[in-house]
N, C-alpha and C positions, 0 to 999 in steps of 0.2 A: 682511534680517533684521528680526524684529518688534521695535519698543521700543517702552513707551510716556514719551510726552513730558509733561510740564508747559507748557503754551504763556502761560501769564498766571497770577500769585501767585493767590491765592483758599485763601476758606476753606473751599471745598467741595474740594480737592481734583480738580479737573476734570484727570483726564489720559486724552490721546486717543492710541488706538494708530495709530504707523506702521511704515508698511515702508521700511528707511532701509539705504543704502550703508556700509559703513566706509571709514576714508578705504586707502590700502597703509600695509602693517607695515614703519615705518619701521628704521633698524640695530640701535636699541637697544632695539626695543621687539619685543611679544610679544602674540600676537592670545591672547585665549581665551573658549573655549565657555564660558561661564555656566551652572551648574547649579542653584544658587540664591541669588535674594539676600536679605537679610535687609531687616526696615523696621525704622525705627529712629523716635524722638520727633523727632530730628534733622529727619528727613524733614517731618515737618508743621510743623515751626517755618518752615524754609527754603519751604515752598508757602503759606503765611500770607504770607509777605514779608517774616517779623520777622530772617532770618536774615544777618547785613552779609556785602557784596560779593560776594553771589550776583546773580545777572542770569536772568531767565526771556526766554527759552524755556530749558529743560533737561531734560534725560534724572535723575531723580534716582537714590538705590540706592548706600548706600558700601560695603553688607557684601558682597562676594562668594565663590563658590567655584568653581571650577570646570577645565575639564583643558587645557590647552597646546594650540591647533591651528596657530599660526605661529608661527617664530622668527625674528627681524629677523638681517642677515648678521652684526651685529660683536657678539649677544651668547651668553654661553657657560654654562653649567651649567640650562639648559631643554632640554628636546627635547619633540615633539607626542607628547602623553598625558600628562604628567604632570600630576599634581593639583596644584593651586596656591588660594592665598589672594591676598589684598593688603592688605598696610599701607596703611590710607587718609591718609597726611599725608604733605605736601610741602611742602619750607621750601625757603629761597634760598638757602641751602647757604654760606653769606657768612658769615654776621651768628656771635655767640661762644654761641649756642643751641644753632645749623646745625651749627657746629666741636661743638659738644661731645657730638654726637647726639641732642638735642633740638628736634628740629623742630617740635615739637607746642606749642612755647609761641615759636617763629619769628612773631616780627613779623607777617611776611605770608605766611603757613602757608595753606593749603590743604589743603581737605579734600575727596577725590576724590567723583566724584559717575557716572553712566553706568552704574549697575547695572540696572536695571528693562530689562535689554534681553537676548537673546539671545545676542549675544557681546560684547566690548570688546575694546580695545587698550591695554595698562597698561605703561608703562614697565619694563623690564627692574629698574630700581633698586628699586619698592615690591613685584614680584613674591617669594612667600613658597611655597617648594613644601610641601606639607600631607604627613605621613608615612599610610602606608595605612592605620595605626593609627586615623587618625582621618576618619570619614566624612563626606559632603559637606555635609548638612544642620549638623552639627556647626561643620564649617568656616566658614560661611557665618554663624553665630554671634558667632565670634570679634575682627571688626576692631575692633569698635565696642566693644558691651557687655562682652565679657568680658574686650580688649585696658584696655576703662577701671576694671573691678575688680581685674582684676591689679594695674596700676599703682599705684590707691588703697592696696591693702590692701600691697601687698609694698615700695612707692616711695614712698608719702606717709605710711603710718601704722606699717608694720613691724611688722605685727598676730603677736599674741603667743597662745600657748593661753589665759595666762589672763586674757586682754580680754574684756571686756563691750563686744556691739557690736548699738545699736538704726540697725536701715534700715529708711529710709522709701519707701514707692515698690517694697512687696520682690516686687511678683507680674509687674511689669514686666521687659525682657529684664535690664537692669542689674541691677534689683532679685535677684532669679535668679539671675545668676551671685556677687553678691555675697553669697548665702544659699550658696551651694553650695559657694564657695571658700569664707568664712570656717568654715563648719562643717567641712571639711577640716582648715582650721588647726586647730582644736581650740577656735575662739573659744566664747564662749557668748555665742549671736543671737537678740535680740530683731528678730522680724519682724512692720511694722507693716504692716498690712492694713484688709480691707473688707470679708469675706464667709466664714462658716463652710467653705466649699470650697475658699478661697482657704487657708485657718489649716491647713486638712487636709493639702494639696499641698505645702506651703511645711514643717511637719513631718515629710514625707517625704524632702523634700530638704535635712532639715537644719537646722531652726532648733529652738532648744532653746524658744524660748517666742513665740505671736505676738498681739497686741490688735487686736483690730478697734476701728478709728480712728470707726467710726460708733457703737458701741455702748458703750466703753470708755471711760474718762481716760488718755489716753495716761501721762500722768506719774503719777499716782497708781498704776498698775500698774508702770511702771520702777521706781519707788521700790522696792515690794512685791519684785519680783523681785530687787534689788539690795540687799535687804535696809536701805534706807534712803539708799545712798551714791550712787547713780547709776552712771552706763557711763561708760565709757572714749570711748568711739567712737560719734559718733552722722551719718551719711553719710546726705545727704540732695538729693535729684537735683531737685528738685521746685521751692524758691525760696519765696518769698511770706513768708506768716506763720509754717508750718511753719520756715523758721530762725528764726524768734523763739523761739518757742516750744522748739526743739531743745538750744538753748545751758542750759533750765533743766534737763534732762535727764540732763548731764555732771557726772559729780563733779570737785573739782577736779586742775587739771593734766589734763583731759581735753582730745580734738579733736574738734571738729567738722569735715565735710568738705562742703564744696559740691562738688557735680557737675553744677547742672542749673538752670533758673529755667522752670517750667513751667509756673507760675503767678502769678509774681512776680517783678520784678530788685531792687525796692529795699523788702526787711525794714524792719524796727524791732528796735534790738538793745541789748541793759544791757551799756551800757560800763561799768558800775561791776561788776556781773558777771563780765565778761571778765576784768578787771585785778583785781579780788578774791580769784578763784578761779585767775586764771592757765591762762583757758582757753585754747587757738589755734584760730584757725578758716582752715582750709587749703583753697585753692584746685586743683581737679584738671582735667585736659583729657586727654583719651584717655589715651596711654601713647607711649612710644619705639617705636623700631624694636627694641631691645635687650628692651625688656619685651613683645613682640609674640614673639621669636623662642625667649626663655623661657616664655613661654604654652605657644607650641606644643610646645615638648619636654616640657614638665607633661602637656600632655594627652595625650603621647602615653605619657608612663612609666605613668600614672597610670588609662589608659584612660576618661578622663574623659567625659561627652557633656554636649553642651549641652540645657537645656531646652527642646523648641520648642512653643509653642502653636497655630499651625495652620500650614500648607501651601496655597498657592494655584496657580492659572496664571497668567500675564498676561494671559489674557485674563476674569477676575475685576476685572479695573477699579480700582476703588477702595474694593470688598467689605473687603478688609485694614487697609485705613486705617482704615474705620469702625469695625473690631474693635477697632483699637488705640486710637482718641479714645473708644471705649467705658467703657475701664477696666477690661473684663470677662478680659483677656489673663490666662496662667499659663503666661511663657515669651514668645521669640519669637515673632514672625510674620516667615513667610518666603512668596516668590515661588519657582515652577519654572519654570523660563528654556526 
């Protein structure tokens, strides 16, 4: 089968296609056909080398979809064809995180990686079958981005209709799903942006007001919109000075949420602010198994689709990547396997 590999960190993204064996589908595990993966920011952290206890050479690719073609002898509720996803996180199954169904904040959690390839073999336990409701490109959406606004909006913030919620980052896949869920909820979404096309698309799917970060005050227009008091909710995937900046954003007894450091790990931040105003600022990391398995029954009551921004082949290279370190994205980018 074809994958392609990452053979050494780099900031160019150098990955070289091979033709590679899988190893046999051991008892409990389950081969499958890949139909698409999704790329994620994850991905180019982790081929910078910024990303801990990753080790190159690697096959990268967390988001997958795709249909059943072996099943290992001792596992039971698969059969070849079915559509399937995968929860991308694995804990030690020990620790009182592991016990409690939170693997995703597991010590030494693991974040599955072997998508950028033609088929894989995923463990019978993160295996997720996808209902026909929801189609593969959509699927393939899911682990990552949409698995981490669920969690944000329904686990970390219990977003409300009548919250006020500025996202930063909003034309990115996160960004995206977290316009299109919260506008579901009934929130009113401030979406921060960069380009009149982006402001366009981004009120199609939902957001009630959006500022372009290049031409705007970002806070003098929250103000404006919030008629002086500021938002409830201000989620930001991004890191750097953008959370400096974010915390003045929030009226008080608001949250801010981290999701991301994409340009920065260590802010500047008004602790007299925080403790003033009684802000919290709340740390996120994907979602559960539990909030992966509620995604998918939303999406599928809800006939919900994910936004995707291009489609490629594997054997486009590294064309996707540069889409995505672009900035120019609106939606996913996904791999056809």
């Amino acid at each position: 089968m074809k994958a392609l590999f990452l053979p050494e960190f780099s900031k160019n993204w150098d990955l070289v296609p091979k033709d590679i064996s899988l190893p046999d589908v051991g008892p409990y595990d389950v081969e499958v056909d890949i139909a698409y993966c999704g790329i994620n920011n994850r991905d180019m952290v982790i081929a910078r080398g910024e990303y801990p206890n990753i080790k190159s050479p690697l096959i990268l690719g967390t988001d997958i979809s795709g249909h059943v073609s072996k099943v290992g002898s001792k596992v039971d509720g698969f059969d070849i064809g079915d559509p399937v996803s995968r929860y991308p996180i694995t804990g030690c199954n020990k620790c009182s995180f592991c016990i409690a169904g939170k693997p995703n904040i597991c010590n030494t959690r693991s974040i599955l990686n072997g998508g950028y390839a033609e088929k894989i073999i995923v463990d019978h336990s993160n295996l997720v079958k996808v209902p026909r409701e929801i189609d593969m490109m959509t699927a393939a959406c899911l682990p990552v981005t949409y698995l981490t606004a669920w969690h944000i909006l329904c686990e970390k913030v219990s977003i409300q209709p009548s919250d006020s919620i500025v996202i930063f980052g909003s034309s990115g896949g996160l960004g995206i799903a977290l316009v299109q869920l919260s506008s579901y909820f009934g929130s009113n979404v401030i979406a921060i942006t960069s380009s009149d096309n982006k402001s366009e698309h981004l009120k199609k799917i939902g957001a009630n007001h959006t500022i372009d970060r290049q031409r705007q005050n970002i806070r003098k227009d929250v103000l404006r919109i919030t008629s002086g008091e500021g938002v409830d909710i201000v989620i930001d995937p991004v890191g750097g000075k953008v959370v400096t900046n974010s915390t003045t954003l929030l009226k008080p007894m608001g949250k801010l949420v981290v999701s991301g450091r994409l340009i920065g790990q260590f802010p500047k931040i008004d602790l007299l602010e925080i403790f003033r105003n009684e802000l919290q600022i709340v740390g996120t990391s994907m979602g559960t198994r539990t909030d992966y398995d509620d995604l998918i029954s939303f999406m599928k009551r809800q006939s919900f689709q994910a936004q995707v921004d291009q489609v490629h082949s594997l054997d486009d290279l590294t064309i996707p990547h540069k889409r995505l370190v672009s900035g120019n994205t609106i939606g996913k980018i996904l791999y056809s396997c």
